[in-house]
N, C-alpha and C positions, 0 to 999 in steps of 0.2 A: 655448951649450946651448939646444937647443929647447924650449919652453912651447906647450902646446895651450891653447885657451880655448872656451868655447862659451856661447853663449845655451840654456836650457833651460826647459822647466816641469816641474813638481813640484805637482800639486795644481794648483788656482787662481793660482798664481803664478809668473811669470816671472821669472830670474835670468840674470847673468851666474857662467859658474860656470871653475875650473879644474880640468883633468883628468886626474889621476892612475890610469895601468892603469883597474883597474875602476871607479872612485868620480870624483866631480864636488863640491868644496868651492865654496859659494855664496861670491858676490864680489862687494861691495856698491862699484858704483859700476863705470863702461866700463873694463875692462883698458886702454887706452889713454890713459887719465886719471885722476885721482885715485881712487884705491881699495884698501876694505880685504879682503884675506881673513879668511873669517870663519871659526869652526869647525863649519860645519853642512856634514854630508857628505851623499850619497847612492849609492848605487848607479848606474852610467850606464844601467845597462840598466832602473832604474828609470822613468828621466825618459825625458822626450818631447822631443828636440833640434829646437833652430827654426832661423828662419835667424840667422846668427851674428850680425849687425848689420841695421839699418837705415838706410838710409844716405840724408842732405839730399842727393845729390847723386849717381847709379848711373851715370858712366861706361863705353861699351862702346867698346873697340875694334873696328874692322870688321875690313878686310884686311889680315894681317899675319903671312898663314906663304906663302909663295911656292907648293908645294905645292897647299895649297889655292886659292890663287888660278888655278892652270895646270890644276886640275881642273874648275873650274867653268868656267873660259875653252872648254874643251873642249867640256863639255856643250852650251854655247850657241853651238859655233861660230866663235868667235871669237878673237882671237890676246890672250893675255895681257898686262894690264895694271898694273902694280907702281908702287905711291903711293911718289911721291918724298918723301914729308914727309910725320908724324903727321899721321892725321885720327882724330875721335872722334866719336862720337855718344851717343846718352842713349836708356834706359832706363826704364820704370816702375815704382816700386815696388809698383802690383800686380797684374808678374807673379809676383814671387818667391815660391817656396815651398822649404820645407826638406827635409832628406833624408830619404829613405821617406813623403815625401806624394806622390799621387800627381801626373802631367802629364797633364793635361785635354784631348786632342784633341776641340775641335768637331764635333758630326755633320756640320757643312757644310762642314769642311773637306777640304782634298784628301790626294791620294796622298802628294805629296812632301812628308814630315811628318818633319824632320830633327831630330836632337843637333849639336850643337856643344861639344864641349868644352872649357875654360879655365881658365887660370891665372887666379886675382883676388884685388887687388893691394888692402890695406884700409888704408886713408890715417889713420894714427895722431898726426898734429898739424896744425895750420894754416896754411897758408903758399899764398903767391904768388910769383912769379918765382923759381921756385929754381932753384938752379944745377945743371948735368946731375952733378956731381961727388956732389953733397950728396941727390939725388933718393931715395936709397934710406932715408938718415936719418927723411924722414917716411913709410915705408911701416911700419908697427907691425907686419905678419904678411900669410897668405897663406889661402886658402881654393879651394875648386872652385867651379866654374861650369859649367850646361850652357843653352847660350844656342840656347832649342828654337826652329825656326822653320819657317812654313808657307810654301812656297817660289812658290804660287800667289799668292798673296796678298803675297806679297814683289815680286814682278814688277808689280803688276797696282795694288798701295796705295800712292799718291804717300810717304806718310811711314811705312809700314811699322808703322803705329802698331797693326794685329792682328797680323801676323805675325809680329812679337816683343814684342809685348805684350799678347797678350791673359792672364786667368788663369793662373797656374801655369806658362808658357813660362820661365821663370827661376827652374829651379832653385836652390838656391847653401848649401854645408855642406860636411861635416856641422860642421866647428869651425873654427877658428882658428889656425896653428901659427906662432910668433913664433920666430925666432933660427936659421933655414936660409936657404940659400943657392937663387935660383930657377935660375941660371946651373947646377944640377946634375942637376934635377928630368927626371925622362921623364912624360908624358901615355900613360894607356894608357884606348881606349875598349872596352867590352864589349855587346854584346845579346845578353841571355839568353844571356850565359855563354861567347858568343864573342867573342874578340878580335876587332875589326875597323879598328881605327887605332890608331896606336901612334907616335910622334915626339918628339924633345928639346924639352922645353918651353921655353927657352930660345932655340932654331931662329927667333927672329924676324925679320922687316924692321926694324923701330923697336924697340928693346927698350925695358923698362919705365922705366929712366932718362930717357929721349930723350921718351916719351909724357908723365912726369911733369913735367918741363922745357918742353917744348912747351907742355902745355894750362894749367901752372900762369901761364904769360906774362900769360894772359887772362884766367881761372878760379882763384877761390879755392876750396884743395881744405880740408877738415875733417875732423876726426877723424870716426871711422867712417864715410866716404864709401870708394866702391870703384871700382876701374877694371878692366875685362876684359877678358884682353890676345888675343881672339883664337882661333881653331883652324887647324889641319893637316887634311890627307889630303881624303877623298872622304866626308862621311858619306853614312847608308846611309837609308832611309824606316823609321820606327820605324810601327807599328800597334795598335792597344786591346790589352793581355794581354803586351804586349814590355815587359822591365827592361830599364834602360839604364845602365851603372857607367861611370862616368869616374875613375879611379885617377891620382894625380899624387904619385910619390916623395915622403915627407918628411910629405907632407900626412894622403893615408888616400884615400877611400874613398866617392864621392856615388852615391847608389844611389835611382831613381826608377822606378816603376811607370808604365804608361801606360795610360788608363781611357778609355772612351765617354765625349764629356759630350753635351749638350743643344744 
Protein backbone atom coordinates (compact mmCIF):
# COMPACT_ATOMS: atom_id res chain seq x y z
CA UNK A 1 0.00 0.00 0.00
CA UNK A 2 1.29 3.29 -1.06
CA UNK A 3 1.99 6.41 1.76
CA UNK A 4 2.59 9.96 0.42
CA UNK A 5 4.68 12.15 2.72
CA UNK A 6 5.72 15.62 2.47
CA UNK A 7 7.77 18.42 4.10
CA UNK A 8 5.43 21.53 4.53
CA UNK A 9 4.94 24.88 6.49
CA UNK A 10 2.18 26.04 8.25
CA UNK A 11 2.82 29.41 9.84
CA UNK A 12 6.40 29.91 10.95
CA UNK A 13 6.99 26.33 11.07
CA UNK A 14 8.17 23.63 9.03
CA UNK A 15 7.01 19.98 9.47
CA UNK A 16 7.11 16.60 8.10
CA UNK A 17 3.75 15.74 7.47
CA UNK A 18 1.45 12.75 6.09
CA UNK A 19 -1.19 13.01 3.44
CA UNK A 20 -4.31 12.01 3.36
CA UNK A 21 -6.92 13.14 0.18
CA UNK A 22 -7.28 16.68 1.28
CA UNK A 23 -5.47 17.07 4.83
CA UNK A 24 -1.72 16.67 5.90
CA UNK A 25 -1.19 15.15 9.75
CA UNK A 26 2.01 16.71 11.25
CA UNK A 27 4.75 13.98 11.88
CA UNK A 28 7.33 14.67 14.47
CA UNK A 29 10.40 13.30 13.34
CA UNK A 30 12.00 12.03 9.21
CA UNK A 31 9.26 9.33 7.89
CA UNK A 32 12.25 7.39 7.28
CA UNK A 33 13.21 7.14 10.93
CA UNK A 34 12.08 7.33 14.02
CA UNK A 35 8.78 9.02 14.18
CA UNK A 36 5.52 9.80 15.71
CA UNK A 37 2.14 10.83 14.01
CA UNK A 38 0.64 13.28 15.73
CA UNK A 39 -2.91 14.51 15.75
CA UNK A 40 -2.50 18.07 14.34
CA UNK A 41 -4.15 18.08 10.92
CA UNK A 42 -4.32 20.78 8.24
CA UNK A 43 -5.85 21.32 5.07
CA UNK A 44 -3.05 20.67 2.09
CA UNK A 45 -4.27 23.49 0.23
CA UNK A 46 -3.60 25.23 3.43
CA UNK A 47 0.19 24.79 3.76
CA UNK A 48 2.91 25.76 1.57
CA UNK A 49 4.78 22.44 0.30
CA UNK A 50 8.78 22.51 0.35
CA UNK A 51 11.11 20.47 -0.95
CA UNK A 52 10.41 16.89 0.61
CA UNK A 53 13.92 16.30 2.08
CA UNK A 54 17.10 17.81 2.32
CA UNK A 55 19.49 15.73 1.43
CA UNK A 56 23.89 15.40 2.96
CA UNK A 57 24.44 14.06 -0.05
CA UNK A 58 22.17 15.00 -3.89
CA UNK A 59 23.23 12.48 -6.33
CA UNK A 60 22.49 13.01 -10.09
CA UNK A 61 22.54 10.55 -12.59
CA UNK A 62 23.80 11.96 -16.11
CA UNK A 63 23.15 9.71 -19.26
CA UNK A 64 20.78 7.14 -18.79
CA UNK A 65 17.87 6.79 -21.28
CA UNK A 66 19.49 5.86 -24.75
CA UNK A 67 16.85 8.01 -26.46
CA UNK A 68 18.03 10.98 -25.15
CA UNK A 69 21.43 10.12 -25.40
CA UNK A 70 20.89 9.64 -29.64
CA UNK A 71 19.08 12.98 -29.57
CA UNK A 72 21.64 15.09 -28.37
CA UNK A 73 24.30 12.99 -30.24
CA UNK A 74 22.34 14.23 -33.14
CA UNK A 75 22.25 17.76 -32.26
CA UNK A 76 26.02 17.95 -31.94
CA UNK A 77 26.84 15.88 -34.87
CA UNK A 78 28.17 13.19 -33.66
CA UNK A 79 27.57 9.36 -33.41
CA UNK A 80 26.18 8.10 -30.06
CA UNK A 81 27.79 7.16 -27.08
CA UNK A 82 26.25 4.64 -24.41
CA UNK A 83 28.09 4.49 -20.67
CA UNK A 84 29.10 0.98 -20.17
CA UNK A 85 28.94 1.31 -16.26
CA UNK A 86 26.98 3.62 -13.73
CA UNK A 87 28.56 7.07 -13.63
CA UNK A 88 27.17 9.66 -11.15
CA UNK A 89 27.59 13.12 -10.40
CA UNK A 90 26.55 15.68 -7.65
CA UNK A 91 24.42 18.36 -7.21
CA UNK A 92 23.91 21.53 -5.06
CA UNK A 93 21.57 21.89 -2.55
CA UNK A 94 21.21 25.39 -3.60
CA UNK A 95 19.63 24.79 -6.46
CA UNK A 96 16.65 23.06 -5.13
CA UNK A 97 13.30 24.65 -4.93
CA UNK A 98 9.89 23.23 -4.37
CA UNK A 99 6.77 22.75 -6.40
CA UNK A 100 5.05 26.06 -7.54
CA UNK A 101 8.20 28.19 -6.75
CA UNK A 102 9.22 29.60 -9.35
CA UNK A 103 12.78 28.51 -11.84
CA UNK A 104 14.82 31.60 -12.11
CA UNK A 105 16.27 31.87 -15.74
CA UNK A 106 19.31 34.42 -15.57
CA UNK A 107 19.08 37.54 -17.71
CA UNK A 108 22.57 36.40 -19.06
CA UNK A 109 21.63 33.33 -19.83
CA UNK A 110 21.10 31.82 -23.18
CA UNK A 111 18.47 30.36 -25.43
CA UNK A 112 18.76 26.76 -24.75
CA UNK A 113 17.34 26.88 -21.39
CA UNK A 114 16.00 23.28 -20.83
CA UNK A 115 13.74 20.70 -18.28
CA UNK A 116 14.83 17.49 -17.65
CA UNK A 117 12.66 15.31 -16.02
CA UNK A 118 13.22 12.57 -13.32
CA UNK A 119 12.52 9.90 -11.35
CA UNK A 120 14.27 10.43 -7.60
CA UNK A 121 15.23 7.88 -5.61
CA UNK A 122 15.20 8.97 -1.65
CA UNK A 123 17.64 6.81 0.21
CA UNK A 124 15.79 5.72 3.51
CA UNK A 125 18.59 3.96 5.66
CA UNK A 126 22.40 3.87 5.67
CA UNK A 127 24.48 1.69 3.97
CA UNK A 128 27.69 0.90 1.87
CA UNK A 129 28.42 -1.90 -0.39
CA UNK A 130 25.11 -3.16 -0.90
CA UNK A 131 24.11 -5.79 -2.81
CA UNK A 132 22.25 -5.08 -6.27
CA UNK A 133 19.54 -7.77 -4.98
CA UNK A 134 19.03 -5.78 -1.59
CA UNK A 135 19.30 -2.13 -3.36
CA UNK A 136 15.70 -1.34 -3.35
CA UNK A 137 15.29 -2.30 0.55
CA UNK A 138 17.18 1.10 1.33
CA UNK A 139 15.25 3.38 -1.08
CA UNK A 140 12.19 4.65 1.58
CA UNK A 141 10.10 6.19 -1.44
CA UNK A 142 10.19 8.15 -4.70
CA UNK A 143 9.61 11.82 -5.72
CA UNK A 144 10.04 14.23 -9.11
CA UNK A 145 12.76 15.96 -10.28
CA UNK A 146 13.26 18.56 -12.93
CA UNK A 147 17.04 18.76 -13.46
CA UNK A 148 16.77 22.46 -15.32
CA UNK A 149 19.83 23.18 -17.37
CA UNK A 150 21.65 26.00 -19.35
CA UNK A 151 23.01 24.13 -22.27
CA UNK A 152 25.55 27.11 -23.13
CA UNK A 153 27.07 27.23 -20.08
CA UNK A 154 26.98 23.32 -20.01
CA UNK A 155 29.29 23.30 -23.02
CA UNK A 156 31.39 26.01 -22.25
CA UNK A 157 31.85 25.42 -17.74
CA UNK A 158 34.52 22.81 -17.06
CA UNK A 159 32.38 21.52 -13.96
CA UNK A 160 28.81 22.67 -14.95
CA UNK A 161 28.78 24.16 -11.66
CA UNK A 162 26.01 27.28 -13.20
CA UNK A 163 24.45 25.27 -15.54
CA UNK A 164 22.94 22.93 -13.08
CA UNK A 165 23.41 24.72 -10.23
CA UNK A 166 22.80 27.81 -10.20
CA UNK A 167 19.37 28.95 -7.88
CA UNK A 168 16.33 27.24 -8.26
CA UNK A 169 17.71 24.80 -11.48
CA UNK A 170 16.39 21.82 -9.15
CA UNK A 171 13.31 21.61 -8.87
CA UNK A 172 12.12 18.54 -6.68
CA UNK A 173 8.22 17.53 -5.09
CA UNK A 174 5.73 18.00 -4.55
CA UNK A 175 5.85 14.87 -1.85
CA UNK A 176 7.14 11.72 -1.19
CA UNK A 177 5.09 8.40 -2.23
CA UNK A 178 6.45 5.21 -0.27
CA UNK A 179 5.25 1.39 -1.28
CA UNK A 180 5.14 1.63 -5.45
CA UNK A 181 6.68 0.04 -7.88
CA UNK A 182 9.25 2.38 -10.26
CA UNK A 183 9.54 -0.56 -12.82
CA UNK A 184 5.64 0.64 -13.74
CA UNK A 185 5.74 4.26 -13.70
CA UNK A 186 5.47 6.47 -17.18
CA UNK A 187 7.18 10.21 -17.05
CA UNK A 188 5.03 12.56 -18.90
CA UNK A 189 6.51 16.08 -19.62
CA UNK A 190 4.19 19.33 -20.33
CA UNK A 191 4.79 23.30 -21.32
CA UNK A 192 2.12 25.09 -20.79
CA UNK A 193 -0.18 22.50 -20.98
CA UNK A 194 1.25 20.55 -23.84
CA UNK A 195 2.60 17.30 -23.78
CA UNK A 196 5.92 17.28 -25.14
CA UNK A 197 7.81 14.07 -23.88
CA UNK A 198 6.47 11.12 -22.63
CA UNK A 199 8.59 7.49 -21.94
CA UNK A 200 8.65 4.49 -19.27
CA UNK A 201 10.42 5.61 -16.51
CA UNK A 202 11.86 2.51 -15.92
CA UNK A 203 13.31 2.62 -19.88
CA UNK A 204 16.86 2.85 -18.37
CA UNK A 205 20.62 1.84 -19.23
CA UNK A 206 21.57 1.25 -15.57
CA UNK A 207 18.48 1.09 -13.49
CA UNK A 208 18.16 2.30 -10.00
CA UNK A 209 19.42 -1.04 -8.33
CA UNK A 210 22.66 -1.18 -10.45
CA UNK A 211 23.26 2.93 -9.64
CA UNK A 212 22.50 2.12 -5.89
CA UNK A 213 25.04 -1.07 -5.96
CA UNK A 214 27.57 0.76 -7.94
CA UNK A 215 27.91 4.12 -6.13
CA UNK A 216 27.24 2.47 -2.72
CA UNK A 217 30.83 0.35 -3.46
CA UNK A 218 32.48 3.78 -2.61
CA UNK A 219 29.88 6.25 -1.10
CA UNK A 220 28.06 6.03 2.01
CA UNK A 221 24.43 6.66 1.04
CA UNK A 222 21.96 8.23 4.26
CA UNK A 223 18.73 8.41 5.02
CA UNK A 224 17.28 11.39 3.25
CA UNK A 225 20.03 11.66 0.67
CA UNK A 226 18.57 11.36 -3.11
CA UNK A 227 19.71 9.99 -6.35
CA UNK A 228 18.34 11.26 -9.86
CA UNK A 229 17.99 8.68 -12.25
CA UNK A 230 18.03 10.54 -15.37
CA UNK A 231 15.72 11.89 -18.62
CA UNK A 232 14.42 10.63 -22.03
CA UNK A 233 13.34 12.16 -25.31
CA UNK A 234 14.57 15.69 -26.71
CA UNK A 235 13.68 18.53 -24.20
CA UNK A 236 12.46 21.57 -25.60
CA UNK A 237 14.01 25.54 -24.61
CA UNK A 238 11.65 26.64 -21.73
CA UNK A 239 11.31 30.88 -21.66
CA UNK A 240 10.14 33.67 -18.60
CA UNK A 241 6.18 33.11 -18.51
CA UNK A 242 6.39 29.08 -19.72
CA UNK A 243 4.94 26.34 -16.77
CA UNK A 244 6.59 23.29 -16.93
CA UNK A 245 4.65 19.82 -15.29
CA UNK A 246 6.67 16.73 -15.04
CA UNK A 247 3.90 13.91 -14.29
CA UNK A 248 5.34 10.42 -13.06
CA UNK A 249 2.56 7.63 -12.48
CA UNK A 250 1.98 6.65 -8.90
CA UNK A 251 3.79 9.79 -7.80
CA UNK A 252 1.60 13.18 -8.89
CA UNK A 253 2.42 16.14 -10.28
CA UNK A 254 5.68 18.80 -10.12
CA UNK A 255 4.52 21.99 -11.60
CA UNK A 256 7.07 25.11 -11.84
CA UNK A 257 6.66 28.48 -13.25
CA UNK A 258 9.57 30.17 -15.13
CA UNK A 259 10.52 34.03 -14.15
CA UNK A 260 13.06 36.70 -15.38
CA UNK A 261 15.74 36.90 -12.69
CA UNK A 262 18.74 39.36 -12.52
Amino acid sequence: MSTKWCRFQAGDKASFGRIDDDSVTVVDGAPWGAHTVTSTRHKLSSVKLLIPTIPSTFFCVGINYRDHIIQAAKRRGVEPQFPERPDIGYRANNALCAHDDPIVKPKDSGEVFQYEGELVAIIGKQGRKIPRDKALDYVFGWTIGNDVSERTWQRGDRTMWRAKNADSFKPMGPWIVSGIDYRKMTTTIRLNGQEVDRFATANMIHDVEQYIAEVSRYCTLYPGDVMWMGTDGSPRNMKPGDVCEVEITGIGTLRNKVIEGD
